[in-house]
VOLO-838401 format. One record per residue (C-alpha): residue in one letter; z negated, y negated, x negated. Coordinates in nm, 2 decimals, m for minus. Last residue first. Example, Ala and Ser with C-alpha at 12.3 -4.5 7.8 and 13.67 -1.06 7.14 Angstrom:
BEGIN
{resn: S; c3: m0.71; c2: 0.11; c1: m1.37};
{resn: A; c3: m0.78; c2: 0.45; c1: m1.23};
END
This chain:
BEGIN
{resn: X; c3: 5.83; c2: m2.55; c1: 4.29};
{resn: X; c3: 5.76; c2: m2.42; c1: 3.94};
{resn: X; c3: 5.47; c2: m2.17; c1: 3.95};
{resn: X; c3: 5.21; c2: m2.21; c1: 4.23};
{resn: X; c3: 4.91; c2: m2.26; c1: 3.99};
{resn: X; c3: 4.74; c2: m1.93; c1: 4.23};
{resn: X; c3: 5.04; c2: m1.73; c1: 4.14};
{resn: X; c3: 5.07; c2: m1.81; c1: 3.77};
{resn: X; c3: 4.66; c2: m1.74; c1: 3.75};
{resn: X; c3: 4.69; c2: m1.39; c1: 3.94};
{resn: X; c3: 4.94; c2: m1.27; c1: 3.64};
{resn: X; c3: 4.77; c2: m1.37; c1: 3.42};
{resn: X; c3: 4.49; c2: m1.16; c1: 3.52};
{resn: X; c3: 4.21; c2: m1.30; c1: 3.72};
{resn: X; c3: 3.81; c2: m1.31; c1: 3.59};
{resn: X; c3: 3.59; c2: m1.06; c1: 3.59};
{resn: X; c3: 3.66; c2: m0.89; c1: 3.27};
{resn: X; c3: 3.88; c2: m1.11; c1: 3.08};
{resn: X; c3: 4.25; c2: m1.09; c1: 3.02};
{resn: X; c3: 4.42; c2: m1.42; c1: 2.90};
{resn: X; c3: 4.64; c2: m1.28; c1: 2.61};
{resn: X; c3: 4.39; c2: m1.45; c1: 2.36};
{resn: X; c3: 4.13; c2: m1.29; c1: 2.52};
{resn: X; c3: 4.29; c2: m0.93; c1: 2.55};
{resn: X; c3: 4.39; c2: m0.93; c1: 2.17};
{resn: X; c3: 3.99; c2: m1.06; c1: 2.09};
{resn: X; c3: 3.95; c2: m0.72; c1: 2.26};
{resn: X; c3: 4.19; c2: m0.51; c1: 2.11};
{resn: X; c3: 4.06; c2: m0.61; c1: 1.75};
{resn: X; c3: 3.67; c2: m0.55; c1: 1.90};
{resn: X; c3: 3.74; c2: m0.22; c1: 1.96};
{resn: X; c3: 3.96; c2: m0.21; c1: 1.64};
{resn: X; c3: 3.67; c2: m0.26; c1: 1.41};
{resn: X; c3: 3.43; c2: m0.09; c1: 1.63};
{resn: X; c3: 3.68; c2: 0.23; c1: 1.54};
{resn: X; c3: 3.72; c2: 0.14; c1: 1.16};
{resn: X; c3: 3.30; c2: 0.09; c1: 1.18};
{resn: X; c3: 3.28; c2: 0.42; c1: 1.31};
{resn: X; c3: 3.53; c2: 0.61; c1: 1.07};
{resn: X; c3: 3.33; c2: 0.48; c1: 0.79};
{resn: X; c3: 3.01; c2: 0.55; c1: 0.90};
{resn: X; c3: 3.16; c2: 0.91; c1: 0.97};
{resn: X; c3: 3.33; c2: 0.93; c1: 0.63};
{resn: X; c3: 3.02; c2: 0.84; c1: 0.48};
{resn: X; c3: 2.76; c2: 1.05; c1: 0.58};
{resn: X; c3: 2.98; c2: 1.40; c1: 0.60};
{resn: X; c3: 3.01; c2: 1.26; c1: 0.24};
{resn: X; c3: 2.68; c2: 1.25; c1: 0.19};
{resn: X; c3: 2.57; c2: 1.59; c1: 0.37};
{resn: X; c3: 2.82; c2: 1.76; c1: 0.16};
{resn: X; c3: 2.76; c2: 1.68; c1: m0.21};
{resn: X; c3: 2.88; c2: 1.44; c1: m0.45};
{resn: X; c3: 2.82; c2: 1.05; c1: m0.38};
{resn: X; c3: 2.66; c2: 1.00; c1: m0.76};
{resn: X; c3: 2.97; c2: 1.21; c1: m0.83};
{resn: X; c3: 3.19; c2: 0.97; c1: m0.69};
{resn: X; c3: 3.09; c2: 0.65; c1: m0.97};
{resn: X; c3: 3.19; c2: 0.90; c1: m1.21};
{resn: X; c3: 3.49; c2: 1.00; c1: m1.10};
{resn: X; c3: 3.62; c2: 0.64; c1: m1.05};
{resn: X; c3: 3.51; c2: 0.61; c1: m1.42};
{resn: X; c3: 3.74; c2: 0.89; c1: m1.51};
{resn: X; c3: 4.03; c2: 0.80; c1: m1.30};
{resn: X; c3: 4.13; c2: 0.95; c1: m0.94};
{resn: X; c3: 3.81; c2: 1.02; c1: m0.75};
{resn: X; c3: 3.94; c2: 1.10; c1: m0.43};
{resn: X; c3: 3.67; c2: 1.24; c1: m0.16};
{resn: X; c3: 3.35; c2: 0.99; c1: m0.31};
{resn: X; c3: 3.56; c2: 0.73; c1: m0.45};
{resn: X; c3: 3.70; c2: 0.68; c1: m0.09};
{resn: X; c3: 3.43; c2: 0.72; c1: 0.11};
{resn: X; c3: 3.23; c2: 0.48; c1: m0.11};
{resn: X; c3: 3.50; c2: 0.21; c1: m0.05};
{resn: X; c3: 3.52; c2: 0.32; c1: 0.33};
{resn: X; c3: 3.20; c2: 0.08; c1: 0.39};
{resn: X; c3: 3.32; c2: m0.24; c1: 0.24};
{resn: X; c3: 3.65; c2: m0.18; c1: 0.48};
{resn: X; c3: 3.50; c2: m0.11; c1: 0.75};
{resn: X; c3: 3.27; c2: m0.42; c1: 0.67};
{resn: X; c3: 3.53; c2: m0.66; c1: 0.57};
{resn: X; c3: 3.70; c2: m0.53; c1: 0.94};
{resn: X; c3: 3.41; c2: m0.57; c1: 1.15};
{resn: X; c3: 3.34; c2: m0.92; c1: 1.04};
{resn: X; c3: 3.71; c2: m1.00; c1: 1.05};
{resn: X; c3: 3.65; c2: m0.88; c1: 1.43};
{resn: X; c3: 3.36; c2: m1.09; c1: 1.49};
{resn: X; c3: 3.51; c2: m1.43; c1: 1.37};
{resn: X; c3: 3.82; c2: m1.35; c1: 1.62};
{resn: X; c3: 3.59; c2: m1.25; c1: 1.93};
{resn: X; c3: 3.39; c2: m1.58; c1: 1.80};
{resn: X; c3: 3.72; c2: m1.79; c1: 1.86};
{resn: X; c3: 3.85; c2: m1.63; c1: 2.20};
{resn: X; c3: 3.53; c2: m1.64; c1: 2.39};
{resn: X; c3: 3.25; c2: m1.41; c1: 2.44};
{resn: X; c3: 3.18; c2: m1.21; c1: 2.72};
{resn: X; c3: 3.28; c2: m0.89; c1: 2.63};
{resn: X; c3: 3.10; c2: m0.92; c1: 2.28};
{resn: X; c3: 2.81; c2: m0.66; c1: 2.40};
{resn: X; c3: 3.01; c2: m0.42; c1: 2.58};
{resn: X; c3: 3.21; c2: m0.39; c1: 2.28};
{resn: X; c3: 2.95; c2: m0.28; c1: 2.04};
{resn: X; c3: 2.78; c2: m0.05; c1: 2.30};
{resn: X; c3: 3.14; c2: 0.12; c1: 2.38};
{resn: X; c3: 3.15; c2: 0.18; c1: 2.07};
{resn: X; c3: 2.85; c2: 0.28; c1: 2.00};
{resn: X; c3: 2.87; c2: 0.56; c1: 2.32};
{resn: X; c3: 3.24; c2: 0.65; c1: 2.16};
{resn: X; c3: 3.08; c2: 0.79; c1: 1.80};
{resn: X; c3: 2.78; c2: 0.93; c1: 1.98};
END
């Protein structure tokens, strides 16, 4: 399930260019990290009022909740990292590689 949202989250930014893909993967990141804040207080309470704030997150089912919404919007997070990595590079589906592009331009004759 994890990979098939992935996989839905980057096939819907594939086509976008260089400055959104940036925009969209701060986006991801401020909300991986917003979202493994609970996690966090929730597994390793480490002062009293941390403690306190984790045992409203106490129990099995919730933390099974949080550490996989966290762990899925870390993975979207670098998903859409390594793609905004591959449009700054020059790579984008459909299109030539860089590689292709110095070729066609002829290089330096």
């Amino acid at each position: 399930m994890v990979a098939l949202g992935v996989a839905g989250v980057t096939s819907t930014a594939r086509e976008h260019g260089t400055a959104r893909l940036r925009r969209t993967a701060k986006r991801w990141w401020v909300l991986a990290f917003a979202t493994f804040i609970p996690y966090a207080l929730a597994t390793a309470p480490d002062g009293e009022s941390a403690a306190a704030v984790g045992d409203a997150f106490a129990g099995p089912v919730v933390s099974l909740a949080l550490e996989s919404i966290a762990g899925a919007t870390v993975l979207c997070a670098v998903s859409m990292t390594v793609l905004y990595g591959f449009a700054w590079y020059g790579i984008h589906p459909g299109r030539p590689t860089p590689e292709e592009r110095v070729l066609a331009d002829g290089g330096d004759e």
